[in-house]
N, C-alpha and C positions, 0 to 999 in steps of 0.2 A: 513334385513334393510340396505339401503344403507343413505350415507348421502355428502352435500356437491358438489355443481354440478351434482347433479344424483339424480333423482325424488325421493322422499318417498312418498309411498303409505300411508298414515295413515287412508285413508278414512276420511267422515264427509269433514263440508263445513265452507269456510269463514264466511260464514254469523252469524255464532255462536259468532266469537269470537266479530262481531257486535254488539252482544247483552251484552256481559258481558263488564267486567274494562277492562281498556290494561295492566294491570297486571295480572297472574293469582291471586285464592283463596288463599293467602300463609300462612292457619291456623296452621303454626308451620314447614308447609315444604319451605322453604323461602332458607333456607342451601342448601337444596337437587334441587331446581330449581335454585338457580347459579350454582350449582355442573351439571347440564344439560347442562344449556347456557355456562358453560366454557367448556364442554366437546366436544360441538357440534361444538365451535369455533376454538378450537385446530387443529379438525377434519378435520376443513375446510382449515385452516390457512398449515398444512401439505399436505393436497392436491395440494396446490397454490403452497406449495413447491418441490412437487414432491416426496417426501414419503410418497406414498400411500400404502408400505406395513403397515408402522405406524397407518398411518390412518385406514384400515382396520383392524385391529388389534383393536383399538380404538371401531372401528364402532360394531364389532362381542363382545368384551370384556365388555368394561366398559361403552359406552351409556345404551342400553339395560337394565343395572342395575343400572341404573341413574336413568332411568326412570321408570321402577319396583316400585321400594321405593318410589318415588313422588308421582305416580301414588296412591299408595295404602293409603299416606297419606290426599290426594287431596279428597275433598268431592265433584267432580263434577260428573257425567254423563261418561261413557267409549264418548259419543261423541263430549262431552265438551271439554272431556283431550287429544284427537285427534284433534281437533281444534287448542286448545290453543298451542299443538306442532308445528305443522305445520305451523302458525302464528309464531312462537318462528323461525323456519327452515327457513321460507323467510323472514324475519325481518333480521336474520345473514346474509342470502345470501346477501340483499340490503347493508348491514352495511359494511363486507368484502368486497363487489367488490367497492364500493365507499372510504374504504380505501387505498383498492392494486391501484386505480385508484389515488388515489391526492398521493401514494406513486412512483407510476410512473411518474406521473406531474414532483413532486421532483425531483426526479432522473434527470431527464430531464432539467430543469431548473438549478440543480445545475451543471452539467454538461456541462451546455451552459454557464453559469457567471462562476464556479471556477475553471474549468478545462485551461481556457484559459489564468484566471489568475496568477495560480500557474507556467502555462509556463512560462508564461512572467516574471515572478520573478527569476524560478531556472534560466531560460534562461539569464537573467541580473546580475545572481553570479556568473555565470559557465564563463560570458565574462569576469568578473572581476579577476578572479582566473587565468583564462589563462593570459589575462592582465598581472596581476603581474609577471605570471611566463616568462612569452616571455620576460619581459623586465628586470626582473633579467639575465635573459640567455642572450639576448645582452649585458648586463654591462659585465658580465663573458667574452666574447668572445672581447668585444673590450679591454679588461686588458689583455688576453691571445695575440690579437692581435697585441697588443703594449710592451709587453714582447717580444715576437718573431722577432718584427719588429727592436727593437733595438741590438745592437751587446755588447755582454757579456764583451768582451774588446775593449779599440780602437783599431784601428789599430796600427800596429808598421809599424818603418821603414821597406819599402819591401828587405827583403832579394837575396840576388843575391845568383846565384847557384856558389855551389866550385864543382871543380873535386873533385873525390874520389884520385887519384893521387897525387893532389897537398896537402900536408904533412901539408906544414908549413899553409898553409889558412884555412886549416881544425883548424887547433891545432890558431889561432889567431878567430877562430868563434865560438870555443868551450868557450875560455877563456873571449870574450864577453862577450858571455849569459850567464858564469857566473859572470860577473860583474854584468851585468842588473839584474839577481835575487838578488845577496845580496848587493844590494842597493848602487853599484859603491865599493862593497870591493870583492878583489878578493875570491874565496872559499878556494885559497892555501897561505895566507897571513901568516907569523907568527907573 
C-alpha cells in the first residue's frame, strides 16, 4: 500500500460512499478512525516534506494497522470500508494541497509586505548608529585636531646661536636659562 501522492488501489467505487453519511459507521471505532485520518495525514504531511523514508515507514508499519482494527470494528461490507477509505485518502489529498497552497500564498505575501519592511527599518537603525558613530569620530578628531594645532608653549625669545669657542657667552646663556627656570632667581644664589 502506498499512500499520499501515489495511487491506492483499494478497489470498490465512489459511488458507495454516495449512498451512506459523510462520516463513516463510528459504532465505538470513532478513536481508531481519527487514529487513520491522523496517521494518513502525517504520511502525507512528511512526503510534502521530503521524508519519505518516514513516511514509508509509516505507510508499511503503522497505517495497515490503523486500519486492521477499524476495519474489524466497522460493521460495513469489505466494500463499503474500501470506499469509505479511499473517500477518507482524497478528501486528505483535497485538504492538504489546499493547505500547502494558501501556506505558500503566505509565504509569499508575507514576504512581499514584511520582508521589505523589516529592511527599511534595520536599514534606518543601521544609518542611525553609524550616524552617531561618524560624528562622535569627527568631534574626536577635531579636539585631537586643535590640540595638535596649538603649540604646547609659546614661543620664547628666538635664541641666537653662540660659538662653542666663545667661553664667556656660552657661561652668560647658561646662567639665563637658568634664571628663566627659577623664576628670575639665579640656581647658584645663597
Amino acid at each position: 500500500m502506498t499512500a499520499c501522492n501515489e495511487t491506492l488501489d483499494l478497489g470498490g467505487s465512489h459511488a458507495l460512499w454516495n449512498q451512506m453519511n459523510e462520516t463513516p459507521d463510528l459504532d465505538g471505532s470513532q478513536a481508531l478512525w481519527n487514529q487513520i485520518v491522523g496517521d494518513y495525514r502525517q504520511i502525507c504531511i512528511l512526503r510534502r516534506q521530503g521524508q519519505n523514508a518516514e513516511a514509508s515507514r509509516l505507510v508499511r508499519e503503522k497505517l495497515p494497522q490503523s486500519i486492521a482494527l477499524w476495519a474489524r470494528q466497522d460493521g460495513r461490507n469489505a466494500a463499503q470500508k474500501k470506499a469509505v477509505l479511499e473517500h477518507l485518502f482524497a478528501t486528505e489529498h483535497r485538504f492538504l494541497d489546499s493547505l500547502f497552497a494558501s501556506q505558500r500564498e503566505l509565504a509569499a505575501r508575507l514576504a512581499e509586505l514584511l520582508i521589505p519592511a523589516v529592511s527599511q527599518h534595520v536599514g534606518r537603525e543601521v544609518r542611525k548608529v553609524i550616524t552617531g558613530h561618524f560624528e562622535a569620530l569627527c568631534c574626536q578628531l577635531a579636539r585631537a585636531k586643535e590640540a595638535f594645532s596649538q603649540p604646547s608653549e609659546p614661543p620664547g625669545p628666538a635664541r641666537e646661536r653662540i660659538r662653542f669657542a666663545d667661553i664667556p657667552a656660552v657661561i652668560d646663556a647658561v646662567l639665563a636659562e637658568q634664571q628663566a627656570d627659577h623664576g628670575g632667581q639665579g640656581a647658584f644664589t645663597r
